[in-house]
N, C-alpha and C positions, 0 to 999 in steps of 0.2 A: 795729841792728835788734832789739835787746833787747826794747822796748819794744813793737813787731810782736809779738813771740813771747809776751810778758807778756797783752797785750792777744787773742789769738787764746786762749793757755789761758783766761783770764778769758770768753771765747763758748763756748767747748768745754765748760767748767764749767755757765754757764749753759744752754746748752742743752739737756744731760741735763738737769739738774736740774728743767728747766720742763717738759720730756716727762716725767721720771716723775713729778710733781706732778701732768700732765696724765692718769696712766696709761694712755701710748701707746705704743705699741713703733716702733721704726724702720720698720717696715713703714709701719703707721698714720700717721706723720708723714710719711713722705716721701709718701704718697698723697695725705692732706690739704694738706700746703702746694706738693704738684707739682717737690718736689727728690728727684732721685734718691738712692734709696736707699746707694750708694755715698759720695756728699759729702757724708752727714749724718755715718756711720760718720766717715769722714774727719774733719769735722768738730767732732765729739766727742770724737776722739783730737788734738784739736790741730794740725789736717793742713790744708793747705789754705790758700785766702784766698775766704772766703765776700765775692760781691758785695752792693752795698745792696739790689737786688729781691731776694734770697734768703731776707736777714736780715726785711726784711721781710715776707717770705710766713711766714717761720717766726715770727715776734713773730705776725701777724696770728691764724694756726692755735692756736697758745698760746695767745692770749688778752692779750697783754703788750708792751711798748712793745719798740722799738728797745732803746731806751738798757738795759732791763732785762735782755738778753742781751751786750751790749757793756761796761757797769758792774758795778765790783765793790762794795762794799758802802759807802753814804755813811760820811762822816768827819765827825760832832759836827752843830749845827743848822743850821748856814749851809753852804753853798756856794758857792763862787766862783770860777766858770770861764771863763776868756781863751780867747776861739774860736782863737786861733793855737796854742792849744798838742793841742787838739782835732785827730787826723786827717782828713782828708776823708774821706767814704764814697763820697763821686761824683765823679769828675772826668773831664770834660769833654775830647774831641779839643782844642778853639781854650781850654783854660785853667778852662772852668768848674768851683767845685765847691760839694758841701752838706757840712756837717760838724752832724751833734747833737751840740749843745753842752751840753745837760743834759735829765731829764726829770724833773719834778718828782711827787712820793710822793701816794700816797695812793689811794682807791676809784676814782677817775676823772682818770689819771695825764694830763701835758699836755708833750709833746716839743716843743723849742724849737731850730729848725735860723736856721742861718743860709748865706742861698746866695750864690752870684757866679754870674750869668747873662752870658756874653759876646754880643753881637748874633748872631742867628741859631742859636745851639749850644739845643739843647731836650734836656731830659730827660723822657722819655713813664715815665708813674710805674702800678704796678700797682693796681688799684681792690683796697682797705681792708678790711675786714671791717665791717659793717652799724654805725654810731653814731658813727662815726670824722669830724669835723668838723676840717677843713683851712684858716688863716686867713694870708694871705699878705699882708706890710705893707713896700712896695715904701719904700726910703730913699734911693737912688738910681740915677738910670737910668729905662729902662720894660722891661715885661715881655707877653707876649701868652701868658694862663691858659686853657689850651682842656679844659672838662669835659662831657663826652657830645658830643667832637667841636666844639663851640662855644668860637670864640675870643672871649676879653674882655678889653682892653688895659687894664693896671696902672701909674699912673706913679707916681715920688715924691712921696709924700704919700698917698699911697691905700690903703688894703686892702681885702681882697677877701676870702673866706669860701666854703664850698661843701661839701657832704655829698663825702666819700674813696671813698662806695663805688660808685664812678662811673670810668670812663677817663678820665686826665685826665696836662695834662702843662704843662711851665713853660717857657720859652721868651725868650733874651733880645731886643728888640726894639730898633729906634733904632740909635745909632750910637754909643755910649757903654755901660761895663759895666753892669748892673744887679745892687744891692745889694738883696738881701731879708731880713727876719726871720720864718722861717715857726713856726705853732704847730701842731701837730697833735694835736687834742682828743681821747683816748682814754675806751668806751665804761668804765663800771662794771664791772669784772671780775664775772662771776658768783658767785653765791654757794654755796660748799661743802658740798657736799649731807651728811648723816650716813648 
């Protein structure tokens, strides 16, 4: 479990670090992203196991991807990351999970998940902060995408696309697992005032 505890200081680091970049006090944060003032403290000190809606209420609030509170600082110009060596962040009662396998750099960062949908098992996901563009590229299996309430069936071969800052959720359908590769389009970070 080294690797847990490596991986949790590596969020505890970044998450200070993004609040006070953000110049917000815990108060501030836990009001904006709806996490108790308690498991952020926790949080910060390395305490805890922050679930994926959390991390992402707090990435959303920040302004900043998943992977930018979970990642520690890139290693030379390439990357190359085996989604099995990646932990899950969601998993599923019946086996399902998502794992962010990287986010790639820059003014308009772009998270690259990869899911395993089991028939029937759904993950109902928290609506985004405003620009956030979700693109889901079903590889096998099928999938049923329901955003503002509205289901839309996904099969191998297909993708699918839709503004994040809407309720929306992923759902495995059929009778076989469904494999996904999802991207999740993040907005231009704002720019720093003087």
């Amino acid at each position: 479990m080294a690797e847990t505890a490596e991986a949790l200081r590596t969020v505890a680091h970044n998450v200070k670090a993004a609040r006070l970049r953000a110049g917000l006090s815990l108060d501030e944060l836990s009001r904006r992203a709806q996490v108790s003032k308690g498991a952020l403290v926790g949080l910060e000190k390395a305490q805890g196991n922050p679930n994926l809606a959390t991390l992402v209420r707090l990435a959303d609030t920040l302004g900043i991807s998943v992977s930018d509170l979970m990642q520690g600082r890139p290693e030379g110009r390439v990357r190359v990351v085996a989604a099995d060596t990646v932990a899950p962040l969601w998993t599923g009662e019946q086996g399902s999970e998502a794992r962010l396998v990287l986010t790639t750099s820059g003014p308009a960062p772009v998270e690259v998940w990869r899911w395993q949908l089991e028939p029937g098992e759904e993950y109902p996901s928290h609506p985004h902060q405003a620009g956030v563009v979700e693109t889901v590229s079903v590889t096998s299996g099928r999938m049923i995408l329901v955003v503002d309430g509205t289901e839309h069936a996904v099969e191998a071969g297909q993708t699918a696309t839709f503004d994040g800052d809407a309720p929306h959720a992923y759902r495995g359908a059929g009778t076989e697992t469904c494999h996904l590769i999802m991207t999740v389009h993040l907005p231009p970070a704002p720019a720093a005032t003087a």
